[in-house]
C-alpha positions in Angstrom: -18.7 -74.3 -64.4 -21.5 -74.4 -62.0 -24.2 -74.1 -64.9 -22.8 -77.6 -66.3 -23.9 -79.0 -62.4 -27.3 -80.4 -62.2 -28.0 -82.0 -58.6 -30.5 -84.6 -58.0 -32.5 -84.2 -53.9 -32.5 -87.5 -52.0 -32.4 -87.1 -48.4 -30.8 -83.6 -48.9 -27.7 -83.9 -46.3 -25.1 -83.7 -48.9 -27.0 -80.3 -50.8 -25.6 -77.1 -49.6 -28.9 -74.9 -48.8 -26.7 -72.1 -50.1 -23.5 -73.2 -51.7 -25.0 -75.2 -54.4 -26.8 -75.1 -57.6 -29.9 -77.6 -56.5 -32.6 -75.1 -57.0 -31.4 -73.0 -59.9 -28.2 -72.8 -62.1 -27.7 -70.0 -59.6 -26.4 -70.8 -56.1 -28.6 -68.7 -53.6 -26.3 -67.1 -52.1 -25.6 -65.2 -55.7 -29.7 -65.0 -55.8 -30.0 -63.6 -52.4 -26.6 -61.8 -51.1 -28.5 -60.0 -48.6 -30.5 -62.8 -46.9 -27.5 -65.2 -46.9 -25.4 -62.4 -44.9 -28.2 -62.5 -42.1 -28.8 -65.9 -41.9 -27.5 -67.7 -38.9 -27.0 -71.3 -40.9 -24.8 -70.1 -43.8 -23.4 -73.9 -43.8 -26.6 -75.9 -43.3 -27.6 -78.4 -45.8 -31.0 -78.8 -47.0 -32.9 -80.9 -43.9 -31.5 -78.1 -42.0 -34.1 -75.5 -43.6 -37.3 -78.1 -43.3 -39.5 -78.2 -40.6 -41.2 -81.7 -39.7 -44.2 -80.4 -40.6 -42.3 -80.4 -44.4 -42.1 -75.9 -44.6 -39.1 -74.2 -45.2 -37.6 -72.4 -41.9 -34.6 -70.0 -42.6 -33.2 -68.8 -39.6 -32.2 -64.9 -39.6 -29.9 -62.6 -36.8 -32.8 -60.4 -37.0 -35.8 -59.2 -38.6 -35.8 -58.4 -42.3 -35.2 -54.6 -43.6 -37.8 -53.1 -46.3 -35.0 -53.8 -48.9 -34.6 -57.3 -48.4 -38.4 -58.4 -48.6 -37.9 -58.5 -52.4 -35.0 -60.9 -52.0 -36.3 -63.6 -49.6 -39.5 -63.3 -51.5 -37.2 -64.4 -54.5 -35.5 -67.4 -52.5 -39.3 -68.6 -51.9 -40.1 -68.7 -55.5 -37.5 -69.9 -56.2 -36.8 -73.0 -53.7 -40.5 -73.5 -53.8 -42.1 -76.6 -51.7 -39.5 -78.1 -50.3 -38.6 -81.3 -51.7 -39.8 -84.8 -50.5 -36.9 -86.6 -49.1 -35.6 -90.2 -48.8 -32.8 -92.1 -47.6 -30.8 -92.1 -50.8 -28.0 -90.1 -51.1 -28.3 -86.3 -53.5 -26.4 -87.1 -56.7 -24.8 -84.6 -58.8 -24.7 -85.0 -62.3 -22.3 -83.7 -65.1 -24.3 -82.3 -68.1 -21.2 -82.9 -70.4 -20.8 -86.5 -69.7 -23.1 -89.4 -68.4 -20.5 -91.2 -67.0 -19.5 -88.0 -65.0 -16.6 -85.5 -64.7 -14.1 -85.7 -66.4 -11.1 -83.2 -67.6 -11.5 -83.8 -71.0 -14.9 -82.7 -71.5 -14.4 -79.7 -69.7 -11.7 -78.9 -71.8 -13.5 -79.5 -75.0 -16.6 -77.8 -73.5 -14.3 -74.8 -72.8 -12.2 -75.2 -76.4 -15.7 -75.3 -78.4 -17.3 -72.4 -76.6 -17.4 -69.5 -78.7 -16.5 -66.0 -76.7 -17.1 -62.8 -77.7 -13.6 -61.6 -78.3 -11.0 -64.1 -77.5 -8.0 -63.3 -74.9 -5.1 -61.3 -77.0 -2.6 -63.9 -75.7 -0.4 -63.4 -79.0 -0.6 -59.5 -78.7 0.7 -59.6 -75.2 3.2 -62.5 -75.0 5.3 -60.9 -77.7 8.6 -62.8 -77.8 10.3 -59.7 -79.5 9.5 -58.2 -76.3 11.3 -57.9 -73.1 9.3 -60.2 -70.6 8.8 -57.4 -67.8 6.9 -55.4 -71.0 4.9 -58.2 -71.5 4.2 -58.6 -68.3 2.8 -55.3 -67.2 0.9 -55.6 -70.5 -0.3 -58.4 -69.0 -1.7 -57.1 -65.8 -3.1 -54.0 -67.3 -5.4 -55.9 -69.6 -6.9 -57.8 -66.3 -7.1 -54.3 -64.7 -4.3 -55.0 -61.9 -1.8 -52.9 -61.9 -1.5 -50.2 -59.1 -3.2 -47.2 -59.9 -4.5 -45.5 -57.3 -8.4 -46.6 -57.6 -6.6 -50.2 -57.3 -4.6 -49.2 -54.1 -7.7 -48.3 -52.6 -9.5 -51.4 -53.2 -6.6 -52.9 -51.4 -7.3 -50.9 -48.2 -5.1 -47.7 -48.8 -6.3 -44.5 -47.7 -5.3 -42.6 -50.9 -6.8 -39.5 -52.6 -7.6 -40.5 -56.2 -6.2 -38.5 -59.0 -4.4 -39.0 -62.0 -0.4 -38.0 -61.7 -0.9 -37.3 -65.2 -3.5 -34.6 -65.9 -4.9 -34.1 -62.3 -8.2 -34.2 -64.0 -9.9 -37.3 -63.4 -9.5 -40.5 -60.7 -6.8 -42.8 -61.9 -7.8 -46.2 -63.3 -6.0 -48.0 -65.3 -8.2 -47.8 -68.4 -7.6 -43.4 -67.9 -4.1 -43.4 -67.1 -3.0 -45.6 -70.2 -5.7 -44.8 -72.5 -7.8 -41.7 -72.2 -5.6 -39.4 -69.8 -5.3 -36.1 -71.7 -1.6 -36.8 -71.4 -1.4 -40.0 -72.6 -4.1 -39.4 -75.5 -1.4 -37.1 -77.5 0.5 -39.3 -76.8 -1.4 -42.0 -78.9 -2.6 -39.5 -81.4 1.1 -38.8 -82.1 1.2 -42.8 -82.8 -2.0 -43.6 -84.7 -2.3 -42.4 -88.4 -3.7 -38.5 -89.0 -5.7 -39.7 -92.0 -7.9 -42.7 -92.9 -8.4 -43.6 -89.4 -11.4 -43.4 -87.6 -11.2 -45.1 -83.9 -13.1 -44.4 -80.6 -11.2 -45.6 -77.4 -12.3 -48.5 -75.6 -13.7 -48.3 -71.9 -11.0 -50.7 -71.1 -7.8 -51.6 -71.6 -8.6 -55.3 -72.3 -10.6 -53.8 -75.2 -7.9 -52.0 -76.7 -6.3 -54.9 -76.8 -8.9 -56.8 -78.4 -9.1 -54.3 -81.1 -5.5 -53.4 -81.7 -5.7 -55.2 -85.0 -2.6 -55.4 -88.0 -4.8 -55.9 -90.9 -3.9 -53.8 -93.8 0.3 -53.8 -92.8 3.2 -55.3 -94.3 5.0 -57.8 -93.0 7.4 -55.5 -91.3 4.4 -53.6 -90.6 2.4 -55.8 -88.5 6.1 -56.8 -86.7 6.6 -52.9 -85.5 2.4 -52.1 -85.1 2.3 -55.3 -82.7 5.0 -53.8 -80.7 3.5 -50.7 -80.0 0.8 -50.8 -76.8 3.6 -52.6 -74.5 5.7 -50.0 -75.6 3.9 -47.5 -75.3 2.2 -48.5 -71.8 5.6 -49.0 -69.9 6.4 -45.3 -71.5 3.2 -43.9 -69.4 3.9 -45.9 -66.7 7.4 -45.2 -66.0 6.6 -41.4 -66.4 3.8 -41.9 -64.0 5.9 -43.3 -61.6 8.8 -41.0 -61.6 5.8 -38.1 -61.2 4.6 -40.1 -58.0 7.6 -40.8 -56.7 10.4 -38.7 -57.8 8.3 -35.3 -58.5 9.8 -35.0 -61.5 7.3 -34.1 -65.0 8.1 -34.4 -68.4 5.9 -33.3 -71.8 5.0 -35.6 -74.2 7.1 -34.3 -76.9 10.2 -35.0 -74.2 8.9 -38.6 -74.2 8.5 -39.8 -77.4 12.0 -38.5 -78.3 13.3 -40.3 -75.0 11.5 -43.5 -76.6 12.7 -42.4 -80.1 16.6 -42.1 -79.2 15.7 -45.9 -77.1 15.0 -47.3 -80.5 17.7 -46.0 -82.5 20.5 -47.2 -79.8 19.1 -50.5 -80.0 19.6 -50.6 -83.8 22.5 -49.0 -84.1 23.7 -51.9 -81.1 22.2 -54.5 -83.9 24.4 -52.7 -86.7 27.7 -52.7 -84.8 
């Protein structure tokens, strides 16, 4: 949202030298990550970095490292002269509307903007299927569910490596997706002939491309049901590996989730 900002220099004691977008769409502190974590004035506003004799002055905790010449040379170019300042007040304008912000133009701004693949909101809310389902679904397209590499971005001291085929660091993307384990278990799923389909990197991507095209109607019902399905399977035998020590094949598996199915329709029937 920051790109739809444009700020206006006045007397510069209402522009954040580093918080806001008054010398490029970028913030500094995005242009120079390095510099901002050694200056002394992270908070300072613009009159803060001029000198009377009207030169910039940024104060550092010490003296600059050979790989962060390039950076404040950047900042320079960027910020330029410093602006001529005045008693007005800084004014920020809102590129979407002249009056300034409002909801609504946000939210057509963001309704209009074409994406490169849209959020597979239908795919993952499935009302035919049980909310917790959906809900790991959910999480494992934003990357968030706890597999070890995501354990250890919260602090834990863990050794990374897949419960599953002790070949590789668990991610989410490998342990659902291209885990040797849990790849026979999709080859078992997707069709033998007439099918040609690399993996995805990610499991947001799968989702993206898990497309019903081609089915019948009762087709596209079942094929839509599948990757939740199919996820919680590889969770749930993750998680009795990691916790329970107990291991079972893939061909164990998908008659476990085969038998699951039929009891539910035979439940229906009766």
């Amino acid at each position: 949202m920051i790109k739809l900002i444009t700020i206006s220099i006045h007397s510069g004691e209402l522009t954040s030298f580093w918080f806001d977008p008054w010398a490029s769409p970028k913030p500094l502190r995005y242009t120079a990550p390095a510099i901002f974590k050694i200056c002394e004035n992270k908070a300072g506003n613009l009159t803060d970095f001029i000198t009377q004799d009207q030169e910039w002055s940024i104060p550092l905790s010490r003296d600059l490292r050979p790989p962060e010449i390039s950076q404040i040379a950047e900042v320079l170019y960027v910020i330029n002269s410093p602006p001529l300042l005045s008693q007005d007040q800084d004014e920020i304008h809102w590129s979407l509307n002249l009056k300034g912000f409002s909801v609504k133009s946000l939210y057509d701004y963001q309704s209009n903007t074409p994406s490169d693949q849209e959020f597979p909101t239908n795919l993952i809310w499935n009302h035919m299927i049980p909310p917790k389902l959906c809900f790991f679904f959910w999480t494992a397209v934003l990357d968030k569910i706890l597999t070890l590499n995501n354990l250890k971005k919260r602090g834990h001291q863990l050794a990374n490596c897949c419960f599953l085929c002790s070949r590789a660091e668990e991610t989410p993307a490998h342990l659902l997706l291209n885990c040797h384990y849990s790849r026979r278990i999709w080859d078992s799923i997707l069709p033998n002939f007439g099918w040609c389909w690399s993996f995805p990197s990610s499991v947001l991507q799968f989702a993206q491309g898990w497309s019903a095209k081609g089915f019948s109607k009762l087709g596209k019902l079942i094929w839509k049901l599948i990757p939740a399905v199919v996820f919680w399977a590889i969770w749930c035998e993750r998680n009795r590996r990691a916790f329970e020590g107990k291991a079972k094949n893939t061909l164990h598996l998908q008659t476990r989730e085969g038998k699951g199915r039929e009891g539910k329709g035979r439940e229906r029937k009766n």
